[in-house]
N, C-alpha and C positions, 0 to 999 in steps of 0.2 A: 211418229211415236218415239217420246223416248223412253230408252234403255238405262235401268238405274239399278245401280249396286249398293243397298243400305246395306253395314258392315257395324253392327254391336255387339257388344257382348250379350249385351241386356235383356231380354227377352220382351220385357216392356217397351223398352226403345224401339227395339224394330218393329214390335207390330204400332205402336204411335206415328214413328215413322213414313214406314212405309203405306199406312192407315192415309195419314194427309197425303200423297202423293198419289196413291190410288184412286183418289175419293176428286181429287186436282184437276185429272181427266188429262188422255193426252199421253200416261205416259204408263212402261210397263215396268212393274219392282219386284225385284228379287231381293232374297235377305241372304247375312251369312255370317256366322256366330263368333268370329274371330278373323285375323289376319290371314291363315295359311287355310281357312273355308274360301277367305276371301280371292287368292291369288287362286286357288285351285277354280272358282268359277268365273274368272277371268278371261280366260280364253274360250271359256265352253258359252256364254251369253255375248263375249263385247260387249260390255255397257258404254254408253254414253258418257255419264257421272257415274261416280261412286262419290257415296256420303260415308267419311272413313271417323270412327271413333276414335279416339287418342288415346287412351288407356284402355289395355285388351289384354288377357293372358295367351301366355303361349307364341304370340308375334304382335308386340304392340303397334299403333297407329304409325308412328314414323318408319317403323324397319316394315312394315306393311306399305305403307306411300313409297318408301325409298325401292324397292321391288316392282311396287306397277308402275313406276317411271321408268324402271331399265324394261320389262318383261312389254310391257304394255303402256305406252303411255296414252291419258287421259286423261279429259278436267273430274278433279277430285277436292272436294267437300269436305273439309275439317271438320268435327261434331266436340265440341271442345268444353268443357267447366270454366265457369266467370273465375276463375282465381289466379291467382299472379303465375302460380305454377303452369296454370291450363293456359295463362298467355304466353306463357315461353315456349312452349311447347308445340303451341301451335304457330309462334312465330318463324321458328322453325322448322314446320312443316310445307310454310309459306315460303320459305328458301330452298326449299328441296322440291318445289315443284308443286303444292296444289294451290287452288286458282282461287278460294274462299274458304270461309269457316262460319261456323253455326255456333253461338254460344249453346248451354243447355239450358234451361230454365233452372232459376237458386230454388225454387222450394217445390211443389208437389206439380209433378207433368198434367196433373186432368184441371189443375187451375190455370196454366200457363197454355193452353192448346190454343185459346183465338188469339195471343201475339204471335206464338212459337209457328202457328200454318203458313200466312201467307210470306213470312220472310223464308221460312221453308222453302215454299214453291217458286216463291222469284229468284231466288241463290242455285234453286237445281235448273231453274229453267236459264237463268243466266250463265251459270257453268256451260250447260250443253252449245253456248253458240260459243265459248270462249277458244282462243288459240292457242294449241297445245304444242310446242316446238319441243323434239327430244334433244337436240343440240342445244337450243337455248337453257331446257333445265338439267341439262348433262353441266353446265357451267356453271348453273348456278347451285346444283350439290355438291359439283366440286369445289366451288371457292366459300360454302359453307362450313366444310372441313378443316378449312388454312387459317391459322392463327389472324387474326384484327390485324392489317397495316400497323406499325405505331406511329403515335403522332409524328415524330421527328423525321418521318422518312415517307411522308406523304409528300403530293406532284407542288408544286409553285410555281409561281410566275410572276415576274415583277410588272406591277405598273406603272403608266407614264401618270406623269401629271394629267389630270384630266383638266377640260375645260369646259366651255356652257357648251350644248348638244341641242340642234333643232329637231328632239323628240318629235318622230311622226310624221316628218316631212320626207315622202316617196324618196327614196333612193339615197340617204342620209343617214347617217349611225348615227349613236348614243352620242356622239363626242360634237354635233353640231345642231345646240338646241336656241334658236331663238327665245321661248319659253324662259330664260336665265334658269331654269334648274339641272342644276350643276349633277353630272351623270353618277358624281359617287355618293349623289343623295339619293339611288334609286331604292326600291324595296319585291323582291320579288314573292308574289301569290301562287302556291300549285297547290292545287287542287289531283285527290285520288280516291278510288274505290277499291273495287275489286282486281284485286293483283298486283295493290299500291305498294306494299309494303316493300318485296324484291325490286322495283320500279324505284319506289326512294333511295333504296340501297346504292342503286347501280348508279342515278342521278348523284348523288352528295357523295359520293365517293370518288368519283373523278373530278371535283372540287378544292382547289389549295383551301390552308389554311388562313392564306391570306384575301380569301376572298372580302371582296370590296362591301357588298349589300349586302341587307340581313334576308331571310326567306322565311315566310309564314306559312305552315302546311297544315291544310284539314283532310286529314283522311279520315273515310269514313270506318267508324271503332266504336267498340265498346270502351267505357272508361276505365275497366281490368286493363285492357289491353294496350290503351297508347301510354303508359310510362314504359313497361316494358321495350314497345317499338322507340322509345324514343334513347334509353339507354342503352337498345343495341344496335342504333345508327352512330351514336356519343362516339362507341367502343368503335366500329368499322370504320368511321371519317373522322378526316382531319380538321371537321367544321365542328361547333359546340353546339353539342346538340341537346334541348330540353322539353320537357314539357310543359304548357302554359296552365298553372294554376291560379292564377290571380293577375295581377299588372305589373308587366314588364317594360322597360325602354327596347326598343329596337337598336340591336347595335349589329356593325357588318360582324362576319366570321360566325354568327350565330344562324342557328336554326330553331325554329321555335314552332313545336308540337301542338295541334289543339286535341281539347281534352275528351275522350269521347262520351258521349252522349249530349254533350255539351256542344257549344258553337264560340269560333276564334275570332275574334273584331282588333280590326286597328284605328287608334284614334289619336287624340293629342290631348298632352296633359302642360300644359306649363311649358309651352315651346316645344316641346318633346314630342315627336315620335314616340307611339304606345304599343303594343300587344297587350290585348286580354281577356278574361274569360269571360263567356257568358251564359247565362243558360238559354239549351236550348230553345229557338224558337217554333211554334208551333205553326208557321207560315210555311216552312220548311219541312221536305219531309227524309231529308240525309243530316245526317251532323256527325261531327262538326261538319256545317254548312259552306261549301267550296262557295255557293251565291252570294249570303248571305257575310262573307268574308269580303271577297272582290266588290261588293256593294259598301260595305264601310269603311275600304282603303281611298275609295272613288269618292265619299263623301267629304274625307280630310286630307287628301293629300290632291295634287294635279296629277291628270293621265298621261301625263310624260315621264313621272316617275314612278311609273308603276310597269312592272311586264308580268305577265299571267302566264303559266303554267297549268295545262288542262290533259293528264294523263290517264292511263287506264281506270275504267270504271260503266258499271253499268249508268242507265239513264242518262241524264242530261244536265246533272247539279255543276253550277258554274259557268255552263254554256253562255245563255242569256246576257249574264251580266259582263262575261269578257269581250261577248261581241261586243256590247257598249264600248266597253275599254276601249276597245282597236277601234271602233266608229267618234271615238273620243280624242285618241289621238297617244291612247298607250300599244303598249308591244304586247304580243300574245304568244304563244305558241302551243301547238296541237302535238300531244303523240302521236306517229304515224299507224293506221292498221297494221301492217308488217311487225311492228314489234308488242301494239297495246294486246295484254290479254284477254280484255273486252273494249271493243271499241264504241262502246256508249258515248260517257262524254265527250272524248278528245272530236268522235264522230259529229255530235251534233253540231261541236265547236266549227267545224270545218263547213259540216250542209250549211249554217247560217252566215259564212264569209265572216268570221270572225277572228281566223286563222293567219297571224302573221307570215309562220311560219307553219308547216306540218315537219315533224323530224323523227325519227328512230329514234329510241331512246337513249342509244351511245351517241348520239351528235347533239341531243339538247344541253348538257353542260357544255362541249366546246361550243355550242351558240351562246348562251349567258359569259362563257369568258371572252370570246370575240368581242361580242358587244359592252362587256369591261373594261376590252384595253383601246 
């Protein structure tokens, strides 16, 4: 049984709420009509989840979240509005510790109740297996607080000349490819879900500016919300970071966002290396599609230059098609459980031997800069 803490103001809300989760089966829900209802029944239920509202009188959702991380820590559920405001808000809430977020529906809750249930229930039932480290989010509210790196004073590293690299050959780096594709033509693919966004943070932030590849990321977002995420990775690293609107060149030192509700493809335009948008497709049932990505990198380029990155997130999006990759003759690598805050995908990655590498999440960028220089 789980133990679930709905926290709105609303009185509607919570009984809609806590209504679908009831009704779910499997689990037990309490309500509680503000932040400091919310801390006070904190210790008298321990919940499992709590689904925390963002805007609340009296102790709003973040100084409410930032409290049951020190008092209590547990996986905790954003309940957020589609608007640029409700994604900053909630990006931030994503830095301070909780594990997902719930848009609310734009217009009347009794028309939006059969999209709004079952992502409901998979986000509180995927919370409740998620891993909650108080150390891990003790560092990441504190390095929330401290002013962005500036650019000029981010890590670097110089490179050698690189030369051809026999991509995929056991026990040989990037730099010894019979293939002839030349290692500083590579492109890296990561794929994320739930708990991606602190996860992108902490990846592209221990990244020079001079990094060599460019890197394509589909997290899974609402399309409110990946410009926000994507200009406040811009602000935190030393990489250029954007979001993909339309058709872009791949060029290294960049980073390029797909759009949410939408799906990120790379392809070739006029010799070029591409990014671009696409609408989602209905084969797929996450987007921007981590599969769906990794499948049309694989279609235009060789699997020697390609390395896949498969981080935190429920299900299984991306798995499938890296294992290709790595059975292909590209490089992969898996977050390890120890650090993912749901180990869905990087998980399946691994069950299917698709896993070049399995790594913590502070040792996958020095693997990508190893295998740079």
């Amino acid at each position: 049984m789980i133990k679930v803490l709905v926290v709105d103001d609303s009185a509607l809300m919570r009984r809609v709420l806590s209504g679908i989760l009831s009704e779910a089966g499997g689990m037990d829900v309490t309500t509680a009509r503000d932040g400091q209802e919310a801390l006070a029944r904190l210790h008298e239920i321990r919940p499992d989840v709590v689904t925390l509202d963002v805007n609340m009188p009296n102790m709003g959702g973040l100084d409410c979240l930032d409290r049951i991380m020190i008092e209590r820590p547990c996986p905790v559920v954003m309940v957020s509005s589609l608007t640029v405001a409700g994604a900053e808000t909630t990006l931030s809430a994503l830095q301070l510790g909780a594990v997902d977020f719930l848009a609310k529906p734009a217009g009347a809750i009794s028309l939006a109740l059969e999209d709004l249930a079952p992502v409901l229930i998979e986000k509180v039932r995927g919370a409740a297996r998620a891993r909650i480290s108080p150390v891990q989010r003790l560092t990441e509210r504190v390095r929330a607080r401290l002013p962005p790196v500036p650019r000029q004073h981010a890590p670097s590293f110089s490179l050698p000349l690189v030369g051809r690299a026999e991509v995929g050959v056991p026990g040989k780096g990037l730099d010894q490819c019979s293939s002839g594709a030349a290692a500083s033509d590579m492109v890296v693919l990561v794929g994320a879900s739930t708990g991606g966004p602190p996860a992108l943070d902490a990846l592209l932030t221990r990244l020079p500016e001079n990094f060599p590849w460019p890197i394509v990321v589909a997290q899974h977002m609402p399309a409110a919300f990946t410009g926000p995420l994507a200009r406040r990775l811009d602000r935190a690293c030393a990489l250029t970071v954007t979001e993909v609107a339309g058709l872009q060149p791949l060029t290294p030192g960049n980073v390029y966002i797909g759009r949410g509700e939408a799906d990120i493809l790379v392809g070739q335009r006029q010799g070029a290396t591409v990014v671009m948008a696409a609408p989602a497709s209905a084969e797929h049932r996450w987007h921007p599609s981590v599969e769906r990505l990794v499948r049309s990198a694989m279609a235009h380029l060789p699997p020697e230059r390609l390395i896949g990155v498969l981080m935190t997130g429920m299900g299984n999006d991306g798995a499938p098609a890296m294992t290709q990759l790595r059975q292909a003759g590209g490089h992969t690598i898996a977050e390890a459980e120890e650090t993912a805050i749901v180990w869905g995908m990087p998980g399946e990655l691994v069950k299917a031997g698709g896993a070049e590498e399995v790594l913590t999440l502070d040792r996958i960028a020095a693997k990508l800069l190893d295998w740079a220089q």
